[in-house]
N, C-alpha and C positions, 0 to 999 in steps of 0.2 A: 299342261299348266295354263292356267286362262295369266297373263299377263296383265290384264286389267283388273286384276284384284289382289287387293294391299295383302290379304291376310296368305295366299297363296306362295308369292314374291316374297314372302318374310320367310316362310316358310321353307320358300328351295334355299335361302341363302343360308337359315340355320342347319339345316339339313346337309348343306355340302361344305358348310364351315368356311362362308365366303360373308367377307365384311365389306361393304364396300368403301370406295379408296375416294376420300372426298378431293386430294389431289389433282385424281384421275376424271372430277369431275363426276362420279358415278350415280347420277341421282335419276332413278326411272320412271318414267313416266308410267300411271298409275292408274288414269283419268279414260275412261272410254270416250267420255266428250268433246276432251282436250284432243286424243287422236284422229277422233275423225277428222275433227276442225281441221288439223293439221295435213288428213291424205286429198281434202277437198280442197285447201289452200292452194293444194299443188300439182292440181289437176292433172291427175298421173293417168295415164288410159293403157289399157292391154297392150303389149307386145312394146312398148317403150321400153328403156337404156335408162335406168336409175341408179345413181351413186349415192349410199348412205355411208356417215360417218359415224364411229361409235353408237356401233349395235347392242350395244349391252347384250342381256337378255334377247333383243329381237322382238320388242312388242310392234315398234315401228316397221321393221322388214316383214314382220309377219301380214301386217297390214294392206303393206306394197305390194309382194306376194299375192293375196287376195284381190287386188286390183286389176294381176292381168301381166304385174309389170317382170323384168327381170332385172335381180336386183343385186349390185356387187358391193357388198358390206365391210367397212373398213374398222376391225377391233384390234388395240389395241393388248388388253390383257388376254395373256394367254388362256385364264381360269376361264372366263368367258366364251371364248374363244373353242375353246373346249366342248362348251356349250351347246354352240352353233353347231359344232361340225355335228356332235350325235342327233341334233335336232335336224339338221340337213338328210342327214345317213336315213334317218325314221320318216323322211318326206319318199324316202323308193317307192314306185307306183304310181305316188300321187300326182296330179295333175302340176303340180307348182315345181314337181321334181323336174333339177335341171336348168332352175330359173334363178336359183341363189348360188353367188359365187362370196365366198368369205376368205379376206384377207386378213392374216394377222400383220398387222402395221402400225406405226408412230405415226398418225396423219400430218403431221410436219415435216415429216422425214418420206415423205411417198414421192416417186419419180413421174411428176405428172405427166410428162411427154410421155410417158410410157403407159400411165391411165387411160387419159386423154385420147391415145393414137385410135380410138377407135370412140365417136366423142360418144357422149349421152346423150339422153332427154334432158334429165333433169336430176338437179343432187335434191335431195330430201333427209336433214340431219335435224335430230336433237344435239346439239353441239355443248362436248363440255366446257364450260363455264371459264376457266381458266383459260384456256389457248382458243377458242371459239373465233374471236373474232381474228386473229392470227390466219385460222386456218382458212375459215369463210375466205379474206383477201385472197391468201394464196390462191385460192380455186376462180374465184369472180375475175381475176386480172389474166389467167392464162388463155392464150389463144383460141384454145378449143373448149371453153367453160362452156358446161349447161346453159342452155336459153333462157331455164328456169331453174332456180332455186330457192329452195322453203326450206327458213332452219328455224328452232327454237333454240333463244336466248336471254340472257338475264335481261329484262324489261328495260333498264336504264340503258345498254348496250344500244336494245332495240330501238331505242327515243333517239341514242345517236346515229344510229345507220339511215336515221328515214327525217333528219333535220334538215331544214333549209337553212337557207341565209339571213343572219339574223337571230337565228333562235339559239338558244342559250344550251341548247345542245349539240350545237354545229361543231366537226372535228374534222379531222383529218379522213378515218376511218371513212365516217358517210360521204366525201366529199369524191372519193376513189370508188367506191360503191356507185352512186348515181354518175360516175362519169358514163358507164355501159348500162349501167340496169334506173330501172322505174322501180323502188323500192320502196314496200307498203307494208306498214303493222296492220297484219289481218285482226289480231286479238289477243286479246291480255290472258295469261293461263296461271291462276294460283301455286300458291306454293303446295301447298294441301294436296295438286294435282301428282306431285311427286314423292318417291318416298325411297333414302331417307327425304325427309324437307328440310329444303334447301332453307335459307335465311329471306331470300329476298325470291319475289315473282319473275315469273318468267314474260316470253311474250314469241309469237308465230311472225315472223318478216318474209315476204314474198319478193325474190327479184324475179322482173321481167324483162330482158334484152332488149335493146334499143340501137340502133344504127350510134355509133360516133364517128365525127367527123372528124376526130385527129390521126394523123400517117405517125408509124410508130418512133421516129424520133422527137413526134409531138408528143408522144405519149409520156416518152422518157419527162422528157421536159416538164410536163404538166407534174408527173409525181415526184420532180426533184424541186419543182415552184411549191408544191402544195407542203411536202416536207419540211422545208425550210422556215415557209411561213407559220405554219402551225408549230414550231418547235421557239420561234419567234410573237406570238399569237398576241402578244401585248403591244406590241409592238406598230404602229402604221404600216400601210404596204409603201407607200414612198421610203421610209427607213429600209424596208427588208427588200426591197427589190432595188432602189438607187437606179431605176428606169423611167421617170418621170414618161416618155413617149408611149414606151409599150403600155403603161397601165394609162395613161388617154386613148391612145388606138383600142382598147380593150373596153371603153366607157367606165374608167374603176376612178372613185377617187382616191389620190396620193393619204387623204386623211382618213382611210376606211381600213379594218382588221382584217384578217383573216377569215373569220369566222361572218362574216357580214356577206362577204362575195355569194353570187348563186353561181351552179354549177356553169351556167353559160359562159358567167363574166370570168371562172374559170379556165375555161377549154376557148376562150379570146384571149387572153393573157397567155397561154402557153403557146398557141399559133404565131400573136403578136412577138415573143422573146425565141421562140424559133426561127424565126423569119430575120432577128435581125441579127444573131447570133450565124445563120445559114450566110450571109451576107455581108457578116464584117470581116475586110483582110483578114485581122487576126484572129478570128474565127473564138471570140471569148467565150470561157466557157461559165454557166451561171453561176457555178461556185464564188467566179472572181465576181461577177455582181452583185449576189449576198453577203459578202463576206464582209 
């Protein structure tokens, strides 16, 4: 079954009496333009370690596949799921045979230390729509995350994971994102690309690893500051931190938002409120600071 062609795709799904589950996010890509974009984004080479999330069908694993790479696929529905395994079973011989490993799993519910213990190259996901950005975190914050990862997203999503300081799409989300990664909307991909079609566009985001400079109880620190603030986001950072030193040590002004900070003025602010929290007798903890 060619995967990039609508009429084919409609056709297995009547055929085996599969609706798909807009819940579950199910929406395939469709687009042979939009895929490549998407295996080029993520500069996958032969004999790489790639994790995809929600395989649907397999247009995107097929593709990886073709690349060279070896690819461990995480589905969700068992119907699908189903899929994969007879489409795997029918790769015997072939050259790619041996190179797809298919998980059926809740990618919320996957024990990443246990993924992880052997890391990747690189995750490369069409992500569904509903929990996408959920899972994305999950993955980008743990220890042994990909160096690289390329996902497709609802566009809006994608404007907040790759926002600076200042831009009126600045969140919490992208703020946790660029602490480790350099995050770039490669391209905008139509609705039209998908089918069924979705309501709103999508869009391809590339993280690329970056050294950080925080020790992991900066880390905590950083995402119990960024938490707060953003759950606070109206709010001044002299109100939500009640730190007047740390956010001068840090260059922030007391009269400045959340959503204003860059990721730097960030990752000085969690250093600066680790450093005095590490060194007060009573060792406060930032909850009593925001609170």
């Amino acid at each position: 079954m060619n995967l990039t062609s609508p009429s084919q795709v409609k056709s297995w799904c009547i055929g085996n009496g599969f609706h798909p589950n807009r819940t579950l996010g199910q929406n395939f890509l469709i687009d042979r333009n939009a895929l490549d974009a998407m295996v080029a984004a993520s500069g996958v080479a032969a004999g790489q370690r790639v994790l995809e999330i929600g395989s649907g069908l397999g247009v995107l694993t097929e593709a990886l596949l073709a690349a060279g790479t070896s690819v461990t696929a995480i589905e969700k529905d068992s119907r699908l799921v189903a899929y994969l395994q007879g489409w795997a079973e029918r790769l015997a011989g072939h050259p790619e045979a041996g190179r797809l490993r298919i998980i059926e799993a809740d990618a919320l519910e996957l024990p990443l230390d246990e993924l992880f213990a052997v890391p990747f190259d690189a995750c490369v996901s069409n992500l569904p729509y509903s929990v996408g950005t959920r899972i994305l975190l999950d993955i980008a914050r743990h220890p042994n995350a990909p160096a690289r990862i390329t996902v497709m997203v609802q566009k809006e999503v994608a404007e907040r994971f790759v926002a600076g300081g200042g831009e009126k799409a600045r969140g919490q989300a992208g703020v946790w994102l660029q602490r480790d990664y350099d995050v770039t909307l490669v391209r905008q991909v139509r609705a039209s690309c998908f089918w069924p079609r979705p309501e709103v566009g999508s869009a391809i985001v590339r993280l690329t690893r970056r050294p950080c400079p925080l020790a992991a109880e900066e880390r905590q620190c950083f995402e119990e500051l960024t938490r707060t603030a953003f759950m606070h986001r109206r709010k001044q950072m002299g109100a939500v931190l009640r730190d007047i030193p740390a956010l001068a040590a840090a260059g922030i002004d007391p009269k400045s938002r959340a959503e204003t900070l860059t990721n730097q003025q960030w990752l000085a602010l969690a250093q600066s409120v680790w450093r005095e929290q590490r060194n007060s007798p009573l060792g406060p903890a930032l909850a009593r600071r925001t609170s």
